[in-house]
TORTI-482164 format. One record per residue: residue number from 1; residue in one letter; x, y, z of N, C-alpha, C in turn. Coordinates in steps of 0.2 Angstrom, whole numbers, plus 5000, padded with zeros to 4 digits. Last residue first. Example, Ala and Ser with C-alpha at 12.3 -4.5 7.8 and 13.67 -1.06 7.14 Angstrom:
residues 2
<node seq="2" type="s" n_u="5064" n_v="4989" n_w="5035" ca_u="5068" ca_v="4995" ca_w="5036" c_u="5064" c_v="5000" c_w="5039"/>
<node seq="1" type="a" n_u="5066" n_v="4972" n_w="5039" ca_u="5062" ca_v="4978" ca_w="5039" c_u="5066" c_v="4984" c_w="5039"/>
***
This chain:
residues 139
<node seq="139" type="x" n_u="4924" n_v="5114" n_w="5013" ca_u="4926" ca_v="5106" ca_w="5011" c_u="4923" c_v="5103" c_w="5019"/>
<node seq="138" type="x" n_u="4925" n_v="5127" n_w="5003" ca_u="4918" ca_v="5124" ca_w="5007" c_u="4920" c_v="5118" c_w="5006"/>
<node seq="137" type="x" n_u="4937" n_v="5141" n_w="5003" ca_u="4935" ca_v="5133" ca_w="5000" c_u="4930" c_v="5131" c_w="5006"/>
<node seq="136" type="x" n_u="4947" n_v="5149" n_w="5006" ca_u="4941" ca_v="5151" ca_w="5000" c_u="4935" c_v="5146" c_w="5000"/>
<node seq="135" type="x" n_u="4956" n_v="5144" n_w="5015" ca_u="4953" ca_v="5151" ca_w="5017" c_u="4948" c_v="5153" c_w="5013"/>
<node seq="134" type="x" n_u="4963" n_v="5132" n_w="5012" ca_u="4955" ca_v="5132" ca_w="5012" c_u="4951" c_v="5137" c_w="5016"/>
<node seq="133" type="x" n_u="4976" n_v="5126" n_w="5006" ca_u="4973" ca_v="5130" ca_w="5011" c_u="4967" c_v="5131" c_w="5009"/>
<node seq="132" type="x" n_u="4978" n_v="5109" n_w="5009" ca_u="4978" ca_v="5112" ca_w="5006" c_u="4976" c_v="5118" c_w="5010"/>
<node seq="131" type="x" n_u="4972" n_v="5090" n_w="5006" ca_u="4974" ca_v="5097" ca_w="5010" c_u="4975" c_v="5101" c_w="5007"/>
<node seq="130" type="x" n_u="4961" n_v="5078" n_w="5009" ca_u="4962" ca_v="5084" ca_w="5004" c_u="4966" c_v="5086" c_w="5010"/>
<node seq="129" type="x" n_u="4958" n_v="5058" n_w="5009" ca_u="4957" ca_v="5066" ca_w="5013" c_u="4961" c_v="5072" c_w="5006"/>
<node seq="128" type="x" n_u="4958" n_v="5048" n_w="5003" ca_u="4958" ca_v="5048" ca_w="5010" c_u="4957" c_v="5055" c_w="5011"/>
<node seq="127" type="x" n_u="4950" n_v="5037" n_w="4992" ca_u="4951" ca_v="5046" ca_w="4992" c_u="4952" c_v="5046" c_w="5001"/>
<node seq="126" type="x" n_u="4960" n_v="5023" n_w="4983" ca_u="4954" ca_v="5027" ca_w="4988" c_u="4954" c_v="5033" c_w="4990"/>
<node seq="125" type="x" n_u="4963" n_v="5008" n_w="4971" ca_u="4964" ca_v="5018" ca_w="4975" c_u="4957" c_v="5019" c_w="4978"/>
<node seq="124" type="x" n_u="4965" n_v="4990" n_w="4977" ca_u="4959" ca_v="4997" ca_w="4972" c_u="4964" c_v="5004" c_w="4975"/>
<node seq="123" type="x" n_u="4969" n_v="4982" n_w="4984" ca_u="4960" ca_v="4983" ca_w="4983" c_u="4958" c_v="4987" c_w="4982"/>
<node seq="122" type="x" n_u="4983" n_v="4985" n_w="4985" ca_u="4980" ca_v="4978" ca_w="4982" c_u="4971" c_v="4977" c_w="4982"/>
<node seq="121" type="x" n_u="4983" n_v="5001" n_w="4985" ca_u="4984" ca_v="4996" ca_w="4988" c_u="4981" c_v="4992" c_w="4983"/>
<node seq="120" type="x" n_u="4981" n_v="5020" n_w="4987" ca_u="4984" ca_v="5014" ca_w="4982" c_u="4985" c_v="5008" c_w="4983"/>
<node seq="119" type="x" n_u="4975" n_v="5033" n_w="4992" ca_u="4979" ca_v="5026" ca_w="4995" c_u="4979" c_v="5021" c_w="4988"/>
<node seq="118" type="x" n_u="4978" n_v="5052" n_w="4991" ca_u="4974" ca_v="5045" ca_w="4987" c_u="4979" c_v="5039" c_w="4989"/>
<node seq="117" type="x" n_u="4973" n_v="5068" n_w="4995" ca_u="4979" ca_v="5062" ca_w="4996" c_u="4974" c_v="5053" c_w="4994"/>
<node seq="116" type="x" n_u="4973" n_v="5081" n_w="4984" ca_u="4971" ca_v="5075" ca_w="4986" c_u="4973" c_v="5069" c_w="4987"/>
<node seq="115" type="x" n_u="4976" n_v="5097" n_w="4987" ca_u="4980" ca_v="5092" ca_w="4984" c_u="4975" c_v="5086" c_w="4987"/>
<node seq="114" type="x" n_u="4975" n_v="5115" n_w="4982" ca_u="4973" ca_v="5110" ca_w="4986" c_u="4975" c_v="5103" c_w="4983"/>
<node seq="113" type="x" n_u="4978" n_v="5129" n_w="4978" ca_u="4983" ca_v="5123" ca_w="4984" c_u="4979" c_v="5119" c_w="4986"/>
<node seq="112" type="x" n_u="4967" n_v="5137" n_w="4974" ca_u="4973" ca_v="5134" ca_w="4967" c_u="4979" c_v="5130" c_w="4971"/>
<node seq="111" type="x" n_u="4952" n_v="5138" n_w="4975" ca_u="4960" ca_v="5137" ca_w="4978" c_u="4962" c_v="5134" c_w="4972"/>
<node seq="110" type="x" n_u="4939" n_v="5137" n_w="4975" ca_u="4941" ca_v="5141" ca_w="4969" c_u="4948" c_v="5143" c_w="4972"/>
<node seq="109" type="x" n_u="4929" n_v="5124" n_w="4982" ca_u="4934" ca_v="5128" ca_w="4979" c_u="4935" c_v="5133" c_w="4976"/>
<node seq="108" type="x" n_u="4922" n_v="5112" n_w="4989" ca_u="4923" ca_v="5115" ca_w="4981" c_u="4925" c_v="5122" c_w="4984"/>
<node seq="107" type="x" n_u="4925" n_v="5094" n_w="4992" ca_u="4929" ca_v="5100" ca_w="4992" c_u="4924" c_v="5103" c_w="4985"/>
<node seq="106" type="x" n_u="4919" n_v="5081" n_w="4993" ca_u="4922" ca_v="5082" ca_w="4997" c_u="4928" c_v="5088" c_w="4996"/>
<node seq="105" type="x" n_u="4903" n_v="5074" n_w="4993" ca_u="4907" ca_v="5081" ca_w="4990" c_u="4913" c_v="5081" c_w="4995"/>
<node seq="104" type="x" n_u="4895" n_v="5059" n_w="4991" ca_u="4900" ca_v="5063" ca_w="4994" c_u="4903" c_v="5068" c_w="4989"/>
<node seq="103" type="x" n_u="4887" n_v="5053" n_w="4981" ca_u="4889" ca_v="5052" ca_w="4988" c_u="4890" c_v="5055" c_w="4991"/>
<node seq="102" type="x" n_u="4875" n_v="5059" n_w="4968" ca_u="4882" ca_v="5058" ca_w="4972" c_u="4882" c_v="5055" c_w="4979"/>
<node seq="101" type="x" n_u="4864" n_v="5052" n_w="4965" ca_u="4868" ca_v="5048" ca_w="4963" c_u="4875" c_v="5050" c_w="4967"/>
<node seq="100" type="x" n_u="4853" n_v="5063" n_w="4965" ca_u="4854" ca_v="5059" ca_w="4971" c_u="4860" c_v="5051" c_w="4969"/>
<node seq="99" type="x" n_u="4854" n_v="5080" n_w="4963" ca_u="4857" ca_v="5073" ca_w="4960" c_u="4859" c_v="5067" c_w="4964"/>
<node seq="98" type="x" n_u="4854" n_v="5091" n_w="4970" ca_u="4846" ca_v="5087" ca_w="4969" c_u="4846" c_v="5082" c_w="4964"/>
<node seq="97" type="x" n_u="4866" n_v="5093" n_w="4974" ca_u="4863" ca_v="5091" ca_w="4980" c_u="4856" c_v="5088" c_w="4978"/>
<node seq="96" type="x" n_u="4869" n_v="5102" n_w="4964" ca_u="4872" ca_v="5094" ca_w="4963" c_u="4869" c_v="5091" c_w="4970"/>
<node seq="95" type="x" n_u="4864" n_v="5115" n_w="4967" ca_u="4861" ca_v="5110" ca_w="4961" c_u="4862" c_v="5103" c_w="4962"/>
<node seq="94" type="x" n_u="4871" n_v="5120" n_w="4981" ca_u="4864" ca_v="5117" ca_w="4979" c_u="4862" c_v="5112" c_w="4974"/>
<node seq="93" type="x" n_u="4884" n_v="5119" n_w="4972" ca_u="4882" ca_v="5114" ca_w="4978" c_u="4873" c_v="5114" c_w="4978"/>
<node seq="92" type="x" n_u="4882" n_v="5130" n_w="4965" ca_u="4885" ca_v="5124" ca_w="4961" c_u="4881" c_v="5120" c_w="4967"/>
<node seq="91" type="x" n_u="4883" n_v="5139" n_w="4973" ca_u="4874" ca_v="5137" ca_w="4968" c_u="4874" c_v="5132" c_w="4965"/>
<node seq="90" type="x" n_u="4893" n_v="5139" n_w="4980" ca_u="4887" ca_v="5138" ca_w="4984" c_u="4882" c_v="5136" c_w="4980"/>
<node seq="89" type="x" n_u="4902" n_v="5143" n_w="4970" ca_u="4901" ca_v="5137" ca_w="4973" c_u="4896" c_v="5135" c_w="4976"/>
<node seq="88" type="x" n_u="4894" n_v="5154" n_w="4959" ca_u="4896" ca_v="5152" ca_w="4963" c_u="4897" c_v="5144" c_w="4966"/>
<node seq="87" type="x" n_u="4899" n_v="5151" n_w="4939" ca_u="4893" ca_v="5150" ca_w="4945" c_u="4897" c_v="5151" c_w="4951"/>
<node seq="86" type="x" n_u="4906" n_v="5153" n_w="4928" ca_u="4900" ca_v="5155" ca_w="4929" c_u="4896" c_v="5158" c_w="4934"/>
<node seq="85" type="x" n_u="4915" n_v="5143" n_w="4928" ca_u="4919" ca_v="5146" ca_w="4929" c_u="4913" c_v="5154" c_w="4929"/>
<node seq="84" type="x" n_u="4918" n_v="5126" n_w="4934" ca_u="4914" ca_v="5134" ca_w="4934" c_u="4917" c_v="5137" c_w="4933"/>
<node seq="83" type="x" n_u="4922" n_v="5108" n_w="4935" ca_u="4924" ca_v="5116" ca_w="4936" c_u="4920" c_v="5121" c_w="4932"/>
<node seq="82" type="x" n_u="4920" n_v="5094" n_w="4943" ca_u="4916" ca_v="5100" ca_w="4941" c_u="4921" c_v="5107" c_w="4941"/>
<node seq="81" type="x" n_u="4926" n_v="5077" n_w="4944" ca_u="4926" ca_v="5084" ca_w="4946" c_u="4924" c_v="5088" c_w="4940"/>
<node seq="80" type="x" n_u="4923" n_v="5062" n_w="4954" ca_u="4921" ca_v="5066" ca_w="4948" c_u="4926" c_v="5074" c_w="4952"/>
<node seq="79" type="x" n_u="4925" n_v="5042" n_w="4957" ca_u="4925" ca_v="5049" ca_w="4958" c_u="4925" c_v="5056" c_w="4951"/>
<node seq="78" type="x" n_u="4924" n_v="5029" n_w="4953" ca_u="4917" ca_v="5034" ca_w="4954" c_u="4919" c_v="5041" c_w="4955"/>
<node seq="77" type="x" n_u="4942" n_v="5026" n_w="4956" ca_u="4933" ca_v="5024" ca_w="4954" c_u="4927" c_v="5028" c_w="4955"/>
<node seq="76" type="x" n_u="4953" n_v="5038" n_w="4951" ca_u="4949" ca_v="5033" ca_w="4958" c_u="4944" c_v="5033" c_w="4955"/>
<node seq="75" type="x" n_u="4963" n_v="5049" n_w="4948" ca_u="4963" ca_v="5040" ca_w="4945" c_u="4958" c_v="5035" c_w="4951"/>
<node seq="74" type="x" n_u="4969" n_v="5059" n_w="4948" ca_u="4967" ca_v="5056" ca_w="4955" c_u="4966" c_v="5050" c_w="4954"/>
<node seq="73" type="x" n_u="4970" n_v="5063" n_w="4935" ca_u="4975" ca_v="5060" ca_w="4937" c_u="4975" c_v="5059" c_w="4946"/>
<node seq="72" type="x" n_u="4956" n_v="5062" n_w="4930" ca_u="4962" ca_v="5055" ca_w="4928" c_u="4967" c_v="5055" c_w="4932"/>
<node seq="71" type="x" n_u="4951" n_v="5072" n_w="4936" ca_u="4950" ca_v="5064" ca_w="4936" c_u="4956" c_v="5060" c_w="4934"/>
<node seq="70" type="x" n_u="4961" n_v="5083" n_w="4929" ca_u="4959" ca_v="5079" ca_w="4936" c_u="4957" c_v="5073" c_w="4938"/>
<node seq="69" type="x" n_u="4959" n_v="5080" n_w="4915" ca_u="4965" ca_v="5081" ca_w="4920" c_u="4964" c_v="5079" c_w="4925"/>
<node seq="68" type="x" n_u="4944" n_v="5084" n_w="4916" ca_u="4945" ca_v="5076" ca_w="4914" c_u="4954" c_v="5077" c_w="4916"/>
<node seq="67" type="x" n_u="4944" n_v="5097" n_w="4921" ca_u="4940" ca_v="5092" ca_w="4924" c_u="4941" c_v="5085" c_w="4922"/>
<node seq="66" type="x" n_u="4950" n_v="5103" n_w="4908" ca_u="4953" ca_v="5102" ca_w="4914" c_u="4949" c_v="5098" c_w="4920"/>
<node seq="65" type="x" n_u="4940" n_v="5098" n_w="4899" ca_u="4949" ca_v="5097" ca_w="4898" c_u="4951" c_v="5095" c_w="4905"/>
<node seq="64" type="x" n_u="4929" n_v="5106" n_w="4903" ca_u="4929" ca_v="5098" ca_w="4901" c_u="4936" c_v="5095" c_w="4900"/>
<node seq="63" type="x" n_u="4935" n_v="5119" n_w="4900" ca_u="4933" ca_v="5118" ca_w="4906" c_u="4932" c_v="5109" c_w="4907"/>
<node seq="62" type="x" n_u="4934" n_v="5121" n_w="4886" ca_u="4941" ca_v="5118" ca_w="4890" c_u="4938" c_v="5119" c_w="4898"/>
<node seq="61" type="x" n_u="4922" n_v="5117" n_w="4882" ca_u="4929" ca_v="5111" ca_w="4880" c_u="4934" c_v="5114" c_w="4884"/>
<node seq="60" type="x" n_u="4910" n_v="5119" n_w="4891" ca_u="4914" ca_v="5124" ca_w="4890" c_u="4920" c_v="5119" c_w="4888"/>
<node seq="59" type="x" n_u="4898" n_v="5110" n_w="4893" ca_u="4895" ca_v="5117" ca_w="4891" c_u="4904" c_v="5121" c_w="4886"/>
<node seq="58" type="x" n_u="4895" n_v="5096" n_w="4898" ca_u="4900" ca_v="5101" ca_w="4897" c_u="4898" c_v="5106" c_w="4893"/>
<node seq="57" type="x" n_u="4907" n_v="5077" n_w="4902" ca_u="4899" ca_v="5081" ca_w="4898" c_u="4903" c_v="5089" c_w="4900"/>
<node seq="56" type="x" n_u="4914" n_v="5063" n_w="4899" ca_u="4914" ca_v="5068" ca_w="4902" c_u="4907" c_v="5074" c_w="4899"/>
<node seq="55" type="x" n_u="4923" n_v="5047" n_w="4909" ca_u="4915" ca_v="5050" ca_w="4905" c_u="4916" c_v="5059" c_w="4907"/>
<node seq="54" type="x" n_u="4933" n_v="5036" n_w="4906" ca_u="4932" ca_v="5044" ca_w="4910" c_u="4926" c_v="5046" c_w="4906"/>
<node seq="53" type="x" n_u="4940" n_v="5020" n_w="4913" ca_u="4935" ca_v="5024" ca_w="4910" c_u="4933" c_v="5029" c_w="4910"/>
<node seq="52" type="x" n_u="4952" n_v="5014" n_w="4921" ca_u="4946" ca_v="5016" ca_w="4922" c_u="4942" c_v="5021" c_w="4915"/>
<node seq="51" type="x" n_u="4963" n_v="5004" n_w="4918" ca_u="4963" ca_v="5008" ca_w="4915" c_u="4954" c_v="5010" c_w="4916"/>
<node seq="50" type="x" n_u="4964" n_v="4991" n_w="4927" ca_u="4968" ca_v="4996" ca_w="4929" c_u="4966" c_v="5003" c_w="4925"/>
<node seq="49" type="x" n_u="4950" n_v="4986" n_w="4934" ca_u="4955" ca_v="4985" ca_w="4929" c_u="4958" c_v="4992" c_w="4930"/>
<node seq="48" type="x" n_u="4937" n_v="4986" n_w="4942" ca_u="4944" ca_v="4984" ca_w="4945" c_u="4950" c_v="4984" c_w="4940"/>
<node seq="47" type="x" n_u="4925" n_v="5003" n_w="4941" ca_u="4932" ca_v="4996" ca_w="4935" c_u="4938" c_v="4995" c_w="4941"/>
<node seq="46" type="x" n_u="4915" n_v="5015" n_w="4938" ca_u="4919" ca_v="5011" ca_w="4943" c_u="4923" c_v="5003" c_w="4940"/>
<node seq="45" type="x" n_u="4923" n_v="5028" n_w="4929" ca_u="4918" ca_v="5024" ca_w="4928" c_u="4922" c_v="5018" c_w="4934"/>
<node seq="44" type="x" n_u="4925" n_v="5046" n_w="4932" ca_u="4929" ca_v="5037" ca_w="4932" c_u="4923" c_v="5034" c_w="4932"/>
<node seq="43" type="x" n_u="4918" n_v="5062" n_w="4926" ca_u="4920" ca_v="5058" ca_w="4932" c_u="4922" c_v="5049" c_w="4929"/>
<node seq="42" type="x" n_u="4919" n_v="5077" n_w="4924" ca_u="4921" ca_v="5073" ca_w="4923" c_u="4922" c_v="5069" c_w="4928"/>
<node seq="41" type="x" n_u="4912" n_v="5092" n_w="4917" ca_u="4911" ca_v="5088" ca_w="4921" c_u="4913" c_v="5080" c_w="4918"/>
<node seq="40" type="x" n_u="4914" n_v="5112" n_w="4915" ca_u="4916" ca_v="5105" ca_w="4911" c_u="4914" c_v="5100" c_w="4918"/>
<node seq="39" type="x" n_u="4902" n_v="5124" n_w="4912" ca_u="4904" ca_v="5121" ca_w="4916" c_u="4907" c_v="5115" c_w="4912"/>
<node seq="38" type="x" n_u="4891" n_v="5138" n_w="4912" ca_u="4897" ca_v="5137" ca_w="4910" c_u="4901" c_v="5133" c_w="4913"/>
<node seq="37" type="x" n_u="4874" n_v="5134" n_w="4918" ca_u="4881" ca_v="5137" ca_w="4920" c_u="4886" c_v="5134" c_w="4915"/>
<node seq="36" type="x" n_u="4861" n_v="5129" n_w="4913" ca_u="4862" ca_v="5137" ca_w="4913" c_u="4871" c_v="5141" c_w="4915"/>
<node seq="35" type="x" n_u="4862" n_v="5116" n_w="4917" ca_u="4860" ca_v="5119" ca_w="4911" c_u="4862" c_v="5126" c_w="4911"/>
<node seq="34" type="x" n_u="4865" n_v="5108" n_w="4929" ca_u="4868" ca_v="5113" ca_w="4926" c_u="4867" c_v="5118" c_w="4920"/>
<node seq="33" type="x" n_u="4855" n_v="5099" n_w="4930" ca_u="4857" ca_v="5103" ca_w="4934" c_u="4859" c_v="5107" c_w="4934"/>
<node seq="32" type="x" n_u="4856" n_v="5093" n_w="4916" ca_u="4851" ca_v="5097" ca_w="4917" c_u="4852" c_v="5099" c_w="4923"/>
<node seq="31" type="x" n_u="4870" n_v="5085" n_w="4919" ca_u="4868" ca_v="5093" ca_w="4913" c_u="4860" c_v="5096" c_w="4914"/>
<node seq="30" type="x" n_u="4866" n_v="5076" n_w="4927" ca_u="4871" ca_v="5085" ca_w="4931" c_u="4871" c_v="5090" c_w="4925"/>
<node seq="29" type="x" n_u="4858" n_v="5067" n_w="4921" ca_u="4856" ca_v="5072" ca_w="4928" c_u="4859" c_v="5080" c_w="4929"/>
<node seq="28" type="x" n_u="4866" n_v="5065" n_w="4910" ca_u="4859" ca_v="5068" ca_w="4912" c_u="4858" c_v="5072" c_w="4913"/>
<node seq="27" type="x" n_u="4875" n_v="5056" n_w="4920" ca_u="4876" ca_v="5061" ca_w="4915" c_u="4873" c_v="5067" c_w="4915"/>
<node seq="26" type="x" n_u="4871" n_v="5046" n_w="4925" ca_u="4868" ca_v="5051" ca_w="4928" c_u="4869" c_v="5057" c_w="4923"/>
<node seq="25" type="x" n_u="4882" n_v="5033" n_w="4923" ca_u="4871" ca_v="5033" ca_w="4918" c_u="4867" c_v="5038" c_w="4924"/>
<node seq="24" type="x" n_u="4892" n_v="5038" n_w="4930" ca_u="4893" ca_v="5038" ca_w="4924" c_u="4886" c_v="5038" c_w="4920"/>
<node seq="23" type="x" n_u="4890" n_v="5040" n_w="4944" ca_u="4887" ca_v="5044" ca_w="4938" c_u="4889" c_v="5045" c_w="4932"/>
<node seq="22" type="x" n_u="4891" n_v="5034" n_w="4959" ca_u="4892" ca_v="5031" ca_w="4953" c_u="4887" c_v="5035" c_w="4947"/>
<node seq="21" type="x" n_u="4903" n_v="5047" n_w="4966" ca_u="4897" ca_v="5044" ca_w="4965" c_u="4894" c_v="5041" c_w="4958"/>
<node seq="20" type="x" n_u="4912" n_v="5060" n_w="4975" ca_u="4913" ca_v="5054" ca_w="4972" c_u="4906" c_v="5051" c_w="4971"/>
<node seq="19" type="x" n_u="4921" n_v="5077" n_w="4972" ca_u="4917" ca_v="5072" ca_w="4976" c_u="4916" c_v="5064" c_w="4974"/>
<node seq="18" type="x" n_u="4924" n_v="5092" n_w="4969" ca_u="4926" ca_v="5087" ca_w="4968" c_u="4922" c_v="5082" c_w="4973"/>
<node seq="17" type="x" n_u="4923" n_v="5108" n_w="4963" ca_u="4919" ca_v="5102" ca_w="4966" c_u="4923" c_v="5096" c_w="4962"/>
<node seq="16" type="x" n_u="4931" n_v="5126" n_w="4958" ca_u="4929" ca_v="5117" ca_w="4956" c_u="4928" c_v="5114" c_w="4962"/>
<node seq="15" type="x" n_u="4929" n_v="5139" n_w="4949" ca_u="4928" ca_v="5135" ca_w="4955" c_u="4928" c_v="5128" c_w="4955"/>
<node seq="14" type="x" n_u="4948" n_v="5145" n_w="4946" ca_u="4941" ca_v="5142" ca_w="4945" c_u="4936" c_v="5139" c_w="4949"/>
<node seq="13" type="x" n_u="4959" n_v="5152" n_w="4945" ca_u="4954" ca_v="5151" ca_w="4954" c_u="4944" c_v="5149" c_w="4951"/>
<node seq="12" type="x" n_u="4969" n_v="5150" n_w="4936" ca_u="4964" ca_v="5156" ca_w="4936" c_u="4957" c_v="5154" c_w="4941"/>
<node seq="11" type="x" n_u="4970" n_v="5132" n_w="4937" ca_u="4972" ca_v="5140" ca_w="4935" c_u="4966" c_v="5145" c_w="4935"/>
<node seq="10" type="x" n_u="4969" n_v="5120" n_w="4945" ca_u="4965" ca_v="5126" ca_w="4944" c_u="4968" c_v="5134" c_w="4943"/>
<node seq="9" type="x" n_u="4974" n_v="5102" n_w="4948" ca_u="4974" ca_v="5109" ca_w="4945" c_u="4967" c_v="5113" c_w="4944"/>
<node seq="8" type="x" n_u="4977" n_v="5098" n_w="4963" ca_u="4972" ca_v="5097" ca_w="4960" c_u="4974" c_v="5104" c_w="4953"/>
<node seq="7" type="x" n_u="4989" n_v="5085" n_w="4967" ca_u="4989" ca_v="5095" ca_w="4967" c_u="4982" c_v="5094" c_w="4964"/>
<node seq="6" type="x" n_u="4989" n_v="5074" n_w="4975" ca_u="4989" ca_v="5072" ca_w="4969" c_u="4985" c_v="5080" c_w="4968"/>
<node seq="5" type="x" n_u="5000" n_v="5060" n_w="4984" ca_u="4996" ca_v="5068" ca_w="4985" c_u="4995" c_v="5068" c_w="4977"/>
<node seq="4" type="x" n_u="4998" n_v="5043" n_w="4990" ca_u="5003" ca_v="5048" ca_w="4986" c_u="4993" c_v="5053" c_w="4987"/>
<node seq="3" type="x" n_u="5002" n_v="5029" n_w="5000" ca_u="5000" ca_v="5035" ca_w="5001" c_u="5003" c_v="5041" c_w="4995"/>
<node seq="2" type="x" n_u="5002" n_v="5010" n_w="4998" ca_u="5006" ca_v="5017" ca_w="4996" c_u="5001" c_v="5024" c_w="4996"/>
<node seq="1" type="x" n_u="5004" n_v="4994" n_w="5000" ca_u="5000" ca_v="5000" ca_w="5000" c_u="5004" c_v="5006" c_w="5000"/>
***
C-alpha cells in the first residue's frame, strides 16, 4: 500500500467540486442541473481494471479538459470533478445536492493549493482526505 498527493489543477481560481458517485448513467442528471452554467464535468467509471473509463459532459471544451485532467489524474473509481467558471460554489452545491447519485462532495473551491491524498493498495485507489489552504474553500 502506498499513500501519494495528487495537486488538483486550477488555473485562474476556477471554481471546482470534487466528490465521488456512481454517475457515469447520471450524466443527464448533472447537465440538466447545470443547464444554465458554464461548466466541464468529469467523472471514472467504477472498474477493477487498471485503465478506468472517464466520461465527460459540458458546456465549455476547455473547462471539460481540465476536469478530465483531474479525474484521471486522482485516478479513483466513481470519483468526479466539476469546474465553473460562471457560478458560485454555493449554487453549484445546491444543484448537485438534487442529483441523488452523488455520495460525497468532498471540496469546492476556487484554491489553486489543494492536493488530494489517494491510497493505492491491492483493493483498488481510495480518496483519503484533501489538503491544502481552504481560506476560500467549502470542504
Amino acid at each position: 500500500m502506498s499513500m501519494l498527493t495528487v495537486k488538483v489543477e486550477n488555473p485562474g481560481s476556477l471554481n471546482v467540486v470534487m466528490g465521488q458517485g456512481p454517475l457515469v448513467g447520471n450524466l443527464n442528471k448533472i447537465r440538466d442541473a447545470l443547464k444554465d452554467v458554464g461548466f466541464g464535468f468529469a467523472c471514472k467509471q467504477a472498474s477493477s481494471e487498471p485503465e478506468r473509463a472517464t466520461h465527460c459532459t459540458g458546456t465549455d471544451s476547455s473547462l471539460i479538459s481540465l476536469a478530465r485532467r483531474n479525474v484521471d489524474r486522482v485516478d479513483v473509481s466513481q470519483t468526479f470533478f466539476l469546474v465553473t467558471n460562471t457560478a458560485e460554489a454555493k449554487d453549484v452545491l445546491r444543484r448537485l445536492k438534487k442529483v441523488p447519485a452523488i455520495q460525497a462532495i468532498y471540496c469546492a473551491t476556487s484554491s489553486s493549493n489543494v492536493e488530494i491524498i489517494v491510497r493505492d493498495g491491492s483493493g483498488g485507489r481510495g480518496v483519503m482526505g484533501l489538503t491544502g489552504n481552504y481560506s476560500d474553500a467549502q470542504c
